[in-house]
C-alpha positions in Angstrom: -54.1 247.7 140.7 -57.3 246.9 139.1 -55.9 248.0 135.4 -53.2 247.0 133.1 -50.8 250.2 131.7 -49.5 250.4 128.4 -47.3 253.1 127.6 -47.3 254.4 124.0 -44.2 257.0 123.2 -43.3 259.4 120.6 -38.6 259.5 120.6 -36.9 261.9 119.5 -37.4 264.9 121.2 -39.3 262.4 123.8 -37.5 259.6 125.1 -34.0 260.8 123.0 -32.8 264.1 124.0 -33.2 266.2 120.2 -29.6 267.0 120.1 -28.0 263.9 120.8 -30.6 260.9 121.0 -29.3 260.0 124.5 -32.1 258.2 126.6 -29.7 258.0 129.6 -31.9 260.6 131.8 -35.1 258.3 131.1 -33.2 255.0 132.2 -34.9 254.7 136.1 -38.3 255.2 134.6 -37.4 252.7 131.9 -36.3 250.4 134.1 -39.5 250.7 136.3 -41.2 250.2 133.6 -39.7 246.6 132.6 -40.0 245.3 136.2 -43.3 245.9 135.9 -43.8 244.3 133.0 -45.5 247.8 131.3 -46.0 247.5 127.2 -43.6 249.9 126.1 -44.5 250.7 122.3 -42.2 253.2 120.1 -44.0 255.4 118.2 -42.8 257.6 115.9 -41.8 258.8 112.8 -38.4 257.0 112.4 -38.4 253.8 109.9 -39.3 250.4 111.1 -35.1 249.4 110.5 -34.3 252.6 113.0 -36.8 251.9 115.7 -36.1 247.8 115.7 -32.5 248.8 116.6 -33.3 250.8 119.4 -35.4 248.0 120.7 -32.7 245.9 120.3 -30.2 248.2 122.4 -33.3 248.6 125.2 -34.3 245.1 125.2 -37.6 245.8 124.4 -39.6 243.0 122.7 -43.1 245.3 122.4 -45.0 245.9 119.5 -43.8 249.0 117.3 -45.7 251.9 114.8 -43.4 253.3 112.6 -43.0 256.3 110.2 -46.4 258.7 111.4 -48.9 255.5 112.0 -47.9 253.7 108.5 -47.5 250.4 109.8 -47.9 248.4 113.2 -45.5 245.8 113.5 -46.2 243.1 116.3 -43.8 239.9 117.2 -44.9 236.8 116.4 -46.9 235.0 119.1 -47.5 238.5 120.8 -51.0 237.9 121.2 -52.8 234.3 122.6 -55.2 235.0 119.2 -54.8 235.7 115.8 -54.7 239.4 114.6 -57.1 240.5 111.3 -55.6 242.5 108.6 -51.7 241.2 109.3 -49.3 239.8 107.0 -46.2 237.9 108.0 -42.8 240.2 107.8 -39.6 238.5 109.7 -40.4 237.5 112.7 -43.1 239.5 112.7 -46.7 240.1 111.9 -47.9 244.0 110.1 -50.6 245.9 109.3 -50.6 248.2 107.0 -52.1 251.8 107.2 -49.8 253.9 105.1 -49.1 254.4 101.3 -46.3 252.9 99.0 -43.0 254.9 99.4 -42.8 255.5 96.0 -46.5 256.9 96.0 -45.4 259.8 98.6 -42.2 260.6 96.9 -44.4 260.8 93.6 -47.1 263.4 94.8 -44.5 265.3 97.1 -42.6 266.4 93.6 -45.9 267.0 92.2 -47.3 269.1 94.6 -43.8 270.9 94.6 -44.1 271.6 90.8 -47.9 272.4 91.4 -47.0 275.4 93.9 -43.9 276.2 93.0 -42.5 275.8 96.3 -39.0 273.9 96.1 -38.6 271.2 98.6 -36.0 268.7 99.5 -36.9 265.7 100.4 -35.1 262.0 101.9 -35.0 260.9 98.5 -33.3 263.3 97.1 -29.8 263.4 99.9 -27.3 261.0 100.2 -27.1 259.1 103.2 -24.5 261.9 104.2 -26.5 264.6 103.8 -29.2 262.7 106.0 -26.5 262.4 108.9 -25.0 265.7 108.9 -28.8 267.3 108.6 -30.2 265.0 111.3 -26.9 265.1 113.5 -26.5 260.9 112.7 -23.6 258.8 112.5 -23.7 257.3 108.7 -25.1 254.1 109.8 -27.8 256.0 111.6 -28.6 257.5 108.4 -28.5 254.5 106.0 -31.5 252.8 108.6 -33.2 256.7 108.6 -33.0 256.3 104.5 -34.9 253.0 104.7 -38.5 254.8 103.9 -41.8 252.4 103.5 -44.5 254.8 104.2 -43.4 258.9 105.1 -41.1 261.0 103.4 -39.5 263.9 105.6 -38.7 267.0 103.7 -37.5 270.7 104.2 -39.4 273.6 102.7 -37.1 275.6 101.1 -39.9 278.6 99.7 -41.5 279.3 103.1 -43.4 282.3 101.3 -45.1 279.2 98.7 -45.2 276.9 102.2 -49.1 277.0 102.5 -49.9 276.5 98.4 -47.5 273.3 98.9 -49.5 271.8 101.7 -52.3 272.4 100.3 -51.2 270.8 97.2 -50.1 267.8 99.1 -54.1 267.7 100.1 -55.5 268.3 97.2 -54.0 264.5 96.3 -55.4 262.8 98.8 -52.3 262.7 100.9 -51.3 264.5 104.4 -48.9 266.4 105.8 -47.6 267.0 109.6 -44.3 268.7 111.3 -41.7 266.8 113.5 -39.4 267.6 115.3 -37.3 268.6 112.4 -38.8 268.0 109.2 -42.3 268.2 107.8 -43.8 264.3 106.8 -45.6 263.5 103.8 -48.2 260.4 105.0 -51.0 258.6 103.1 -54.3 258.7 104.9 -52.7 257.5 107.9 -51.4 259.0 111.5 -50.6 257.8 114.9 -53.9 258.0 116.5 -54.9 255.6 113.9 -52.6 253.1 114.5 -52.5 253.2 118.5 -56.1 253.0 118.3 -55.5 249.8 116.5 -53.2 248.1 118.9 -55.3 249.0 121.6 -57.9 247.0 120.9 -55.8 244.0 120.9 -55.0 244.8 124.3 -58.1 245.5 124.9 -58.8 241.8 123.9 -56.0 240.5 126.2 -57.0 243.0 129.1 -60.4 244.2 129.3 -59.4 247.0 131.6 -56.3 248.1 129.7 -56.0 251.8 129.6 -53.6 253.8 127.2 -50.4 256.4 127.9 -49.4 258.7 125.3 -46.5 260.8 125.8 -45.3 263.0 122.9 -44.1 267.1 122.4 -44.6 267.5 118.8 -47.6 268.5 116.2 -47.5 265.4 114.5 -47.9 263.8 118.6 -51.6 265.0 118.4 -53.9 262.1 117.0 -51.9 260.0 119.3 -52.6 261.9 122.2 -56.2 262.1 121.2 -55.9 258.5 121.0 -55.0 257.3 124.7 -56.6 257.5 127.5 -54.0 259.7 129.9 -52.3 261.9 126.9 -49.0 263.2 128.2 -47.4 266.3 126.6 -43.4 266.2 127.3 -42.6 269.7 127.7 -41.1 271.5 124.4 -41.0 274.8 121.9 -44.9 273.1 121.0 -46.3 273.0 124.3 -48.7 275.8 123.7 -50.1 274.6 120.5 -50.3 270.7 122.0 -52.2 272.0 124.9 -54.6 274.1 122.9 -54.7 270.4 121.1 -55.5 268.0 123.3 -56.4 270.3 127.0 -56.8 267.3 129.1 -53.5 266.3 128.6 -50.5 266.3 131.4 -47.7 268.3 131.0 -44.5 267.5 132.4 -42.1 270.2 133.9 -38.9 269.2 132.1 -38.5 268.6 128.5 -36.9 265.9 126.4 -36.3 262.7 128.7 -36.0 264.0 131.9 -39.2 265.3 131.3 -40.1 261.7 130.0 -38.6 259.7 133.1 -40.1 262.4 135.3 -43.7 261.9 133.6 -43.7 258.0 133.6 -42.2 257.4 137.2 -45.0 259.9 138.2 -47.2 257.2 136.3 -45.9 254.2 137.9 -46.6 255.2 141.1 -49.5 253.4 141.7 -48.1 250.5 140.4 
């Protein structure tokens, strides 16, 4: 194999089953995976404090983008060269594409008031409302609440839904839809970020060519960000295939669809 994979993922709904956050039906193609020694980066909307855990249950010791493309985080020593733009941040090194929490939170409740479209947002649940709304044990939740750059909120107005989001624009902030909860961002998305750690690949492997796998809207600037864009088969395919139309689609949804996608991949490894 004259290239060198890297496998860039969206979770829930992806890798976790969307009920229950179960990777169990991914774990031969995961396992592939890390005996081949394939970069296996999480990217998604989940907090930095949420996704490290999972790493740390999988044993993955890969770079991670967190909260919609807000920040990169990379181990120390990941790279043989030293990375522009980073800060040190426990054991780690970050970049920085997102805005402030408190920024977000700040012009969401603005552009509520603005439209008159209520809203509720991360910041305003307890950590029980975030389990029992997101199907998460309490500890779950508490690493969920742990925001830096994206606040998830409902829209509880759908008839005022469009003068919100277009409120949310008009202050120089975006919006995008998950899997269950619409994302307020700074000028930020995934795309951005995977583009980002790409290069750096790039740097350690000339011929380094990107895998993005993903089934919701805010999937898209990822998937137009890799080279082999792989939609995993959900209520969105339509719209993700109008998207990005080069992209694969898997037959099964959720992780099987996931394991059955990257195993398909591996072949040729």
């Amino acid at each position: 194999m004259s290239f060198v994979l890297g496998l860039f993922t969206d979770l829930d709904g992806t890798l976790l089953d969307h009920a229950t956050y179960s990777y169990e039906a991914a774990k031969p193609a995961l396992l592939r995976a890390r005996h081949l020694s394939v970069p296996l980066v999480f990217v998604s909307s989940k907090t930095r404090a949420e996704i490290e855990a999972l790493r740390r249950e999988l044993g993955n010791t890969d770079p991670l983008i967190s909260e919609n493309g807000g920040a990169l985080f990379i181990p120390d020593g990941y790279f043989p060269f030293s990375v522009d733009r980073a800060v040190s941040c426990a054991g780690s090194i970050a970049i920085e594409f997102g805005e402030p929490y408190h920024k977000l939170v700040q012009a969401l409740e603005d552009a509520s008031r603005e439209s008159g479209c209520r809203i509720i947002g991360f910041h305003q649940m307890s950590v029980e409302e975030i389990a029992e709304r997101c199907s998460l044990s309490v500890e779950q939740a508490m690493l969920a609440a742990k925001r830096e750059y994206d606040e998830p909120f409902e829209i509880l107005d759908d008839l005022r839904r469009d003068a919100l989001l277009k409120a949310i624009e008009a202050r120089g902030m975006r919006w995008t839809k998950g899997g269950r909860f619409y994302h307020i961002t700074g000028d930020n998305d995934k795309g951005a970020a995977v583009r980002h750690l790409s290069e750096l690949f790039r740097r350690q492997h000339k011929d380094f060519q990107s895998v993005g796998l993903g089934d919701s809207l805010n999937d898209i600037p990822m998937l137009e960000a890799v080279d082999i864009p792989v939609l995993i088969r959900s209520h969105s395919v339509g719209e993700l295939r109008a998207a990005v139309p080069r992209a694969r689609v898997s037959d099964l949804s959720g992780p099987q669809g996931w394991n059955e996608a990257v195993l398909d991949l591996l072949k040729a490894f």
